[in-house]
C-alpha positions as CSV (number, residue, x, y, z in Angstrom):
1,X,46.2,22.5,-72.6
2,X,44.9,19.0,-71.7
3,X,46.1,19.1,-68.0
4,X,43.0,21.2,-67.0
5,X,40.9,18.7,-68.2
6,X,42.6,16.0,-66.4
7,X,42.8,17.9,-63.0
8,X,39.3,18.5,-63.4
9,X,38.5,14.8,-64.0
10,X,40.5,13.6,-61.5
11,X,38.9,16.0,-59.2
12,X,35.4,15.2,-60.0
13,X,36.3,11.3,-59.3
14,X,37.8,11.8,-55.9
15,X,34.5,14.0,-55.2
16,X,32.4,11.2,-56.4
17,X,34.6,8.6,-54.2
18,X,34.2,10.8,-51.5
19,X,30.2,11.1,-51.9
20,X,30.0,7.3,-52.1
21,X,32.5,6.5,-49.2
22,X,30.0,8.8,-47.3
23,X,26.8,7.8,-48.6
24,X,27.9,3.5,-47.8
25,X,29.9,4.8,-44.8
26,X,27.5,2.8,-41.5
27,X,25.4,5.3,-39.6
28,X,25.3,5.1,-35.9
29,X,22.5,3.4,-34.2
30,X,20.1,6.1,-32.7
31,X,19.6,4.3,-29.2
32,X,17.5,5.1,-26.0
33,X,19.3,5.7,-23.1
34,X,19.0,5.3,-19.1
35,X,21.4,5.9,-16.3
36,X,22.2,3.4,-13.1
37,X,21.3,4.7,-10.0
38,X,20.8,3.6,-6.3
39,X,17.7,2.9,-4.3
40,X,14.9,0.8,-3.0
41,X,14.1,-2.3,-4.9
42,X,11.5,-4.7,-4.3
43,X,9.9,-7.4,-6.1
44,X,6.3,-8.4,-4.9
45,X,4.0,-11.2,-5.9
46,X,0.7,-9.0,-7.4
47,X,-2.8,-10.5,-7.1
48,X,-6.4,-10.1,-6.8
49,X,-8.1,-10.8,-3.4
50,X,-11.4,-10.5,-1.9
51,X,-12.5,-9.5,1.5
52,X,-13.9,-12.1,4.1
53,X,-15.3,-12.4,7.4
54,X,-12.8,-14.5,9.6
55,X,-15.9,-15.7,11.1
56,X,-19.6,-16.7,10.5
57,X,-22.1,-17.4,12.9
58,X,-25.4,-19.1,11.6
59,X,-28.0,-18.5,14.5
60,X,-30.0,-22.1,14.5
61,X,-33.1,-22.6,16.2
62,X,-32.4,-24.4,19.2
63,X,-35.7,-26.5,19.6
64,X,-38.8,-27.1,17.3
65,X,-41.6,-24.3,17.3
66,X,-43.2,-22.2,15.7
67,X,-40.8,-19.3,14.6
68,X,-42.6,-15.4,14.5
69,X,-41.7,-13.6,11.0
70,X,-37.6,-12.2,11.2
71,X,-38.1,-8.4,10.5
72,X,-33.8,-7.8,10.4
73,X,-32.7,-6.9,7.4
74,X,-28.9,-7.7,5.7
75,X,-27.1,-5.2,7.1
76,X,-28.7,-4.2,10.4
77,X,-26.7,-4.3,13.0
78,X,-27.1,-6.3,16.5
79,X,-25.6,-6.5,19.7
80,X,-24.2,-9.1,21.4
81,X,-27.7,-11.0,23.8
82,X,-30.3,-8.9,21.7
83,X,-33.0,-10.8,20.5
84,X,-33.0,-11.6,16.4
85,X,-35.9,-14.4,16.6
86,X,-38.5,-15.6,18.4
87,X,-40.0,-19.2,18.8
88,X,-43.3,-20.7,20.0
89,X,-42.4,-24.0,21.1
90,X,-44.9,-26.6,20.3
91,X,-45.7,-29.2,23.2
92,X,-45.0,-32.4,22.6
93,X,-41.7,-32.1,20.9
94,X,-40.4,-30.2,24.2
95,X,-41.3,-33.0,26.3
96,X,-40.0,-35.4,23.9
97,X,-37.6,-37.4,25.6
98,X,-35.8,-38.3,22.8
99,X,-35.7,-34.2,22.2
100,X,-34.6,-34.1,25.9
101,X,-31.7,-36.1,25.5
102,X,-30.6,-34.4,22.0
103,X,-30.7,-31.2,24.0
104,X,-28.6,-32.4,26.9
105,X,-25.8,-33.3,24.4
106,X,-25.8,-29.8,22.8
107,X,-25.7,-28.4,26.7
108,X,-22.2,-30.4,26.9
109,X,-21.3,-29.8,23.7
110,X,-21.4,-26.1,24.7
111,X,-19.5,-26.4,27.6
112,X,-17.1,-27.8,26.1
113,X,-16.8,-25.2,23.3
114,X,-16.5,-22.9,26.1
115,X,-13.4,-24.4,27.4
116,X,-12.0,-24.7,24.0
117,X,-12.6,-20.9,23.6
118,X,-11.1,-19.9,26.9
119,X,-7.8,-21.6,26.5
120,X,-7.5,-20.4,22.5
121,X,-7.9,-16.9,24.0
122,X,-5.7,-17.5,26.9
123,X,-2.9,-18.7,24.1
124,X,-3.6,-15.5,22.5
125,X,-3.2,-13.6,24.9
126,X,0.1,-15.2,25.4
127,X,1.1,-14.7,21.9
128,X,0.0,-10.8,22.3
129,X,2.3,-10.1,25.4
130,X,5.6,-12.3,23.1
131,X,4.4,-10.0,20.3
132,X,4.8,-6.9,22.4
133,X,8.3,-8.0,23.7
134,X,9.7,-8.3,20.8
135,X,7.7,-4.9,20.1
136,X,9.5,-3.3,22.9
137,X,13.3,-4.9,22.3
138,X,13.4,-3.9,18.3
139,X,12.0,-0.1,19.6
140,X,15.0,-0.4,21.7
141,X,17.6,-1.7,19.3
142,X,16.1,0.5,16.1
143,X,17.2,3.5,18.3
144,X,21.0,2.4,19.5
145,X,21.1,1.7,15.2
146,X,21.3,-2.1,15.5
147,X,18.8,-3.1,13.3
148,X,17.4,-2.1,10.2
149,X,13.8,0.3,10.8
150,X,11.8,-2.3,8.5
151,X,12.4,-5.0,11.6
152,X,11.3,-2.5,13.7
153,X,8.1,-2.2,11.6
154,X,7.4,-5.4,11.0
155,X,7.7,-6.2,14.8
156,X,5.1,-3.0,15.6
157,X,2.8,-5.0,13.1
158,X,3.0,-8.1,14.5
159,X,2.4,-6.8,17.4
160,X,-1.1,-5.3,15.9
161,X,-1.8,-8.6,14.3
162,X,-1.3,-10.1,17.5
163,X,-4.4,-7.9,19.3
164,X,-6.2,-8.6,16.6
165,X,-5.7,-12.4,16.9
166,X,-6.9,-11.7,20.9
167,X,-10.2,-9.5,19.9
168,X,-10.9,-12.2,17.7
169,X,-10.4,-15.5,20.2
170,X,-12.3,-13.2,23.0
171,X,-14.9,-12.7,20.4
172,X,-15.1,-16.5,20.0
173,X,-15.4,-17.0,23.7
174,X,-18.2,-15.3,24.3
175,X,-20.0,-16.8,21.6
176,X,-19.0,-19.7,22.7
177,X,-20.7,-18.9,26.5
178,X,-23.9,-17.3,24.6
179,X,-24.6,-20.4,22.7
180,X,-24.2,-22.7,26.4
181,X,-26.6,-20.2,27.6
182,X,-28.9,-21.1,24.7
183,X,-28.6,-24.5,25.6
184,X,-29.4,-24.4,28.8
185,X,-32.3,-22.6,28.2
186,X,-33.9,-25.1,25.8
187,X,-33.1,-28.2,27.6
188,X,-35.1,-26.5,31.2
189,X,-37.9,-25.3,28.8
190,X,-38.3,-29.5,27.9
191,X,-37.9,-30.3,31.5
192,X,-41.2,-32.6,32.4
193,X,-43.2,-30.5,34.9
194,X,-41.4,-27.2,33.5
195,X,-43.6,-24.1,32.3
196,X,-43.9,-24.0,28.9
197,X,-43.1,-20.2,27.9
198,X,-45.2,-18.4,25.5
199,X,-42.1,-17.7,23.4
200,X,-38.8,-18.2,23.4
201,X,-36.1,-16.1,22.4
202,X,-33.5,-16.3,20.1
203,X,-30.3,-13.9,20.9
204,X,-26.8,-12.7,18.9
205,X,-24.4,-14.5,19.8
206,X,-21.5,-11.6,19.1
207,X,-21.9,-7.5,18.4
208,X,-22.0,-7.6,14.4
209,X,-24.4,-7.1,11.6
210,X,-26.8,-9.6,9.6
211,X,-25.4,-11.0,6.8
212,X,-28.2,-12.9,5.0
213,X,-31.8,-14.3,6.6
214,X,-32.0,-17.7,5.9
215,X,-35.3,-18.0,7.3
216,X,-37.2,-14.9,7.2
217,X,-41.2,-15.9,6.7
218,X,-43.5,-17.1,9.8
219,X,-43.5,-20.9,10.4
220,X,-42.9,-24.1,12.2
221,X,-39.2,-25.5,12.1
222,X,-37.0,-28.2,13.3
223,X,-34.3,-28.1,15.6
224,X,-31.3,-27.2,14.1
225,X,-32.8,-24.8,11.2
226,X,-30.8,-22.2,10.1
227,X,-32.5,-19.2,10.4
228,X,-29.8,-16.0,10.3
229,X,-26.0,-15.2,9.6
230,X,-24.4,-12.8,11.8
231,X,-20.9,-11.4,11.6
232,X,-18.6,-8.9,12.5
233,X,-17.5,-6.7,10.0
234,X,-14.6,-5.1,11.9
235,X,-13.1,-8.3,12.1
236,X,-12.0,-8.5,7.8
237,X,-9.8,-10.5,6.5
238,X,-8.4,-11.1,2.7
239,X,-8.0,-13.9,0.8
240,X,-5.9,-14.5,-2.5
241,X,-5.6,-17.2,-4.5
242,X,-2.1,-17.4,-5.9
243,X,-0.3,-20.1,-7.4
244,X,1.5,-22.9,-5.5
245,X,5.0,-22.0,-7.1
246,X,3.9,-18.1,-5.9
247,X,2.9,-19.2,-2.7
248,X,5.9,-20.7,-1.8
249,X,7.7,-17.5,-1.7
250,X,4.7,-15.9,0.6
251,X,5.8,-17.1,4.0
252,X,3.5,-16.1,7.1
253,X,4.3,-12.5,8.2
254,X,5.1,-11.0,4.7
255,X,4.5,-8.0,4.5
256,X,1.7,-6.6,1.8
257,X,-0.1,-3.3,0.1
258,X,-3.2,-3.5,0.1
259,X,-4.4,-1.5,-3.2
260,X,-7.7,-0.8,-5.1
261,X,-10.0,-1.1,-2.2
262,X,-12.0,1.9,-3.2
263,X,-9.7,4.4,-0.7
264,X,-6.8,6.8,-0.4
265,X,-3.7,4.9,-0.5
266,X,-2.8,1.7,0.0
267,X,-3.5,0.0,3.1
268,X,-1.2,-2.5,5.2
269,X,-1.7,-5.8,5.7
270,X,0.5,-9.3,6.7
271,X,-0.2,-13.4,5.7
272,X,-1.3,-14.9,8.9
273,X,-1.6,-18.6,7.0
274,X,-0.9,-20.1,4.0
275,X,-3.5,-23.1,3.2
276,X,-1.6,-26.3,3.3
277,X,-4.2,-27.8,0.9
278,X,-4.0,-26.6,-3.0
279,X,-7.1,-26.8,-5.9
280,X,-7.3,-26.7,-9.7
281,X,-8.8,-23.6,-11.2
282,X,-9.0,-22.4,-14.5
283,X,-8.0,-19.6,-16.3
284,X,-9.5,-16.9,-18.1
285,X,-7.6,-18.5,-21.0
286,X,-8.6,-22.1,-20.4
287,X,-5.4,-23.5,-18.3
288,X,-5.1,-25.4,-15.7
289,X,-3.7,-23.8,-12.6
290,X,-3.0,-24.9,-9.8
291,X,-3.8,-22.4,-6.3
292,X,-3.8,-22.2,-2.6
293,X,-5.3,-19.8,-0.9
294,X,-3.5,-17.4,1.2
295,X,-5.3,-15.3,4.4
296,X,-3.9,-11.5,4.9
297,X,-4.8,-9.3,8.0
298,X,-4.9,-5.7,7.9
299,X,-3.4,-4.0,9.9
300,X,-3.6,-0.9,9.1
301,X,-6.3,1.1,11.2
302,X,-10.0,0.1,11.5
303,X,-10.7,4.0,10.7
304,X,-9.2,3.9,7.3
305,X,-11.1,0.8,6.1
306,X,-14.2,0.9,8.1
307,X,-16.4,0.9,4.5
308,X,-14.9,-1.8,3.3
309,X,-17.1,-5.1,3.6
310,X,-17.7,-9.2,3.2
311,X,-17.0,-10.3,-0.5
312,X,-15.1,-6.7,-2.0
313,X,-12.2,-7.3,-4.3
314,X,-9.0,-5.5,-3.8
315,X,-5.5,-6.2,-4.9
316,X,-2.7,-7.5,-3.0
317,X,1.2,-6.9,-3.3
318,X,2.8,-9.6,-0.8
319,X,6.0,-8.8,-0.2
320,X,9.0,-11.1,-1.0
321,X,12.5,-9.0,-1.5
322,X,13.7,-5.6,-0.3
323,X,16.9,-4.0,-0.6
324,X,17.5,-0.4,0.5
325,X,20.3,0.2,-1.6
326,X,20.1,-1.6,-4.9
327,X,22.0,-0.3,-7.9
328,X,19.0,-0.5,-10.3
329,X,19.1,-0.5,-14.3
330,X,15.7,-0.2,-16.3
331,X,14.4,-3.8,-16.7
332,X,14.1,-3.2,-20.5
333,X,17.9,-2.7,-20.8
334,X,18.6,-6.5,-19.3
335,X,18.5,-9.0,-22.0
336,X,20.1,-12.5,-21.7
337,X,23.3,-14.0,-23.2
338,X,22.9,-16.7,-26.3
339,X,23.3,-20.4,-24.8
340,X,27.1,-21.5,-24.8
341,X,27.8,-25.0,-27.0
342,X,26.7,-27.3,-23.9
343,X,23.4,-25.3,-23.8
344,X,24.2,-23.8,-20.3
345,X,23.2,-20.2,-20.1
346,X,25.7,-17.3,-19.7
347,X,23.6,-15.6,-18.0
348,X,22.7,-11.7,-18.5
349,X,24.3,-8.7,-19.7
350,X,23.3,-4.9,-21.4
351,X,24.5,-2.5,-23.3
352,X,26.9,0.7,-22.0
353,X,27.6,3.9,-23.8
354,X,31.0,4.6,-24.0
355,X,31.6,7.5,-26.2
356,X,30.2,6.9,-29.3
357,X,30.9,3.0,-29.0
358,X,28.3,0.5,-27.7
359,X,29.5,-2.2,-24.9
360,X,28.6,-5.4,-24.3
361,X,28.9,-5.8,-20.6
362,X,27.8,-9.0,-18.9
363,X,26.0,-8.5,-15.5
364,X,24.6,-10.8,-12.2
365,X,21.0,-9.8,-11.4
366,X,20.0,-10.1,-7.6
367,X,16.1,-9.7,-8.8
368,X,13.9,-8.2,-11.3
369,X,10.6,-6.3,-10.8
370,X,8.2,-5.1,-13.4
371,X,10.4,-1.9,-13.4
372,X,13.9,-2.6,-12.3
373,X,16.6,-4.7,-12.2
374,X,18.7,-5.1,-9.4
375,X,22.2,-5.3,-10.7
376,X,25.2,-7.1,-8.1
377,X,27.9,-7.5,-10.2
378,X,29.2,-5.7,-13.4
379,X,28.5,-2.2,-13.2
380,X,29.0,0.9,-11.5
381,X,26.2,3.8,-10.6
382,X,25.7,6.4,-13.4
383,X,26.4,3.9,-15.7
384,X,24.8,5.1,-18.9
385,X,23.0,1.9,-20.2
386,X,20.8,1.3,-23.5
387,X,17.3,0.7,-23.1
388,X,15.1,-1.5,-25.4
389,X,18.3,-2.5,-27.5
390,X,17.6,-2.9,-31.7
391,X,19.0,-5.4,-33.3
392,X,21.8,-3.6,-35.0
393,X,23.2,-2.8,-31.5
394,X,26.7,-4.8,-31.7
395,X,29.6,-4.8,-29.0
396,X,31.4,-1.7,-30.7
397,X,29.1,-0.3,-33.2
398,X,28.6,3.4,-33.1
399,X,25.4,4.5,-31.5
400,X,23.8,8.5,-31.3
401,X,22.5,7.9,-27.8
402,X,19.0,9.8,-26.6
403,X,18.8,10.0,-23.1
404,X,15.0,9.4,-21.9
């Protein structure tokens, strides 16, 4: 009669040890999860930039006189010999000798500039036709599957950068012969014995628009007085302050997107110069930095862009790694290895699924962009790895995975 009792005791124990062997067993880790696959990867350095005119031309008043009131506006455009100001000169500083003699210097001053100009443009010219070469041969190689179609790109736009480099030396050329012909015409008008004129005129020296009127109102001025600024719009370039450890890694002919301009897309653009000389700037959060500036052409066309002008911020994306076929992992699964006793790092690793197991698996990172990481060594594609890993993620501690 008392074994019933005792089975049922007995019973009701292993029940209860059951119950609390369940209830303290360990729970797997729920865990996000990502797989491994293959692609592009690219790691770029991101900053802001601003538009700039490559060049200014300040339109000085080439003799004293009495200047009429400027009616141009900022933004009207001019042509290239069209008349922007006009001057009544005054007497006695024409026939000046002193004036006479200042004038003659600025005459060979600006013959000089001319010849300067010239051979600049004739150098470009050269560096246009190498540009196109190089164009030609990579066309060529790109289709018999010798080179990679990025080289073949990056040759087309160097070749693009090249003409513009060519419009822009021609450009300064014939600036260079309109300000001679300036010269010359002031230093006859102080000629003794020569006709005073009952105004003389002040042209454009290039096809552009007015950028600010330095001396709009009616007056009498001195040689050498700044009276407009004139550029050419068309000829943009953009400007980015990065830091000097960043800058290092931006070599001339980078590649870079050009983003948030305001338009569809993103538009293309290459470094023509790194700045050899660096400045302190500070931050937004009060630190010293220390920056260099770096000049981008576009390149893209002059359609897509044509409403972009002097001074507008964008944001650059200067190119610095590209692999075409990168086994990537989310950046968030990487995480590095605790320092060994000498307090060398290990390096990197993440965490694989294997079953219902988590593994530790130490990896070699080629690179690492906002959103991937380019793994070398370690694993295989289709790996499935755990992203954003908790802290109770062990080598070999069950996890539920969740694939994301």
């Amino acid at each position: 009669m008392r074994t019933k009792p005792l089975i049922a005791t007995l019973a009701g124990g292993a029940v209860l040890v059951a119950l609390l062997a369940w209830a303290f067993a360990p729970r797997p880790v729920a865990v996000e999860t990502a797989r491994t696959d293959r692609g592009l990867f690219e790691t770029t350095i991101d900053e802001e930039g601003r538009t700039v005119l490559r060049d200014r031309y300040v339109v000085s008043a080439p003799l004293a006189g009495r200047l009429a009131r400027i009616a141009l506006q900022p933004g009207d455009a001019v042509r290239a010999g069209e008349v922007v100001a006009t001057l009544a000169p005054t007497p006695a500083p024409l026939l000046d000798e002193r004036t006479r003699r200042e004038l003659a210097a600025r005459v060979e001053a600006a013959r000089a500039g001319v010849q300067r100009a010239t051979r600049q443009a004739d150098v470009a010219r050269v560096a246009q036709e190498l540009a196109r070469s190089e164009a030609g041969r990579s066309a060529q190689l790109e289709a018999q599957g010798f080179i990679s179609p990025g080289r073949a790109e990056a040759d087309r736009l160097a070749l693009q950068a090249a003409g513009q480099q060519l419009a822009a030396a021609d450009a300064g050329r014939r600036v260079a012969e309109q300000e001679l012909a300036m010269a010359r015409a002031a230093l006859d008008a102080a000629r003794p014995g020569a006709d005073a004129p009952q105004a003389f005129a002040v042209t454009a020296p290039i096809d552009g628009r007015v950028l600010r009127v330095l001396h709009a109102s009616e007056g009498t001025v001195a040689p050498g007085t700044p009276l407009l600024e004139i550029g050419d719009t068309a000829q943009l370039e953009i400007v980015a302050e990065l830091l000097t450890a960043d800058a290092l890694r931006a070599a001339p002919g980078s590649e870079v997107r050009i983003g948030h301009w305001g338009g569809a897309g993103d538009l293309a653009g290459r470094v023509r110069r790194v700045e050899p000389s660096g400045f302190t700037k500070i931050s937004a959060l009060g630190v010293e930095e220390q920056r260099v500036n770096v000049r981008i052409d576009i390149v893209s066309p002059r359609e897509r862009w044509q409403a972009l002008g002097d001074g507008f911020r964008v944001g650059v994306a200067i190119l610095t790694q590209r692999v075409d076929d990168a086994l990537r992992v989310p950046v968030s699964a990487v995480f590095p290895l605790p320092p060994e006793g000498n307090g060398a790092s290990p390096g990197f690793a993440v965490f694989t699924v294997d079953g219902d197991r988590a593994r530790l698996r130490p990896v070699q990172l080629g690179g690492r962009n906002p959103r991937h990481a380019w793994i070398t060594d370690g694993l295989d594609a289709g790996a499935e790895v755990v992203i954003y890993p908790p802290q109770a993620v062990v080598d070999g501690v069950r996890v539920k995975p969740g694939m994301r």
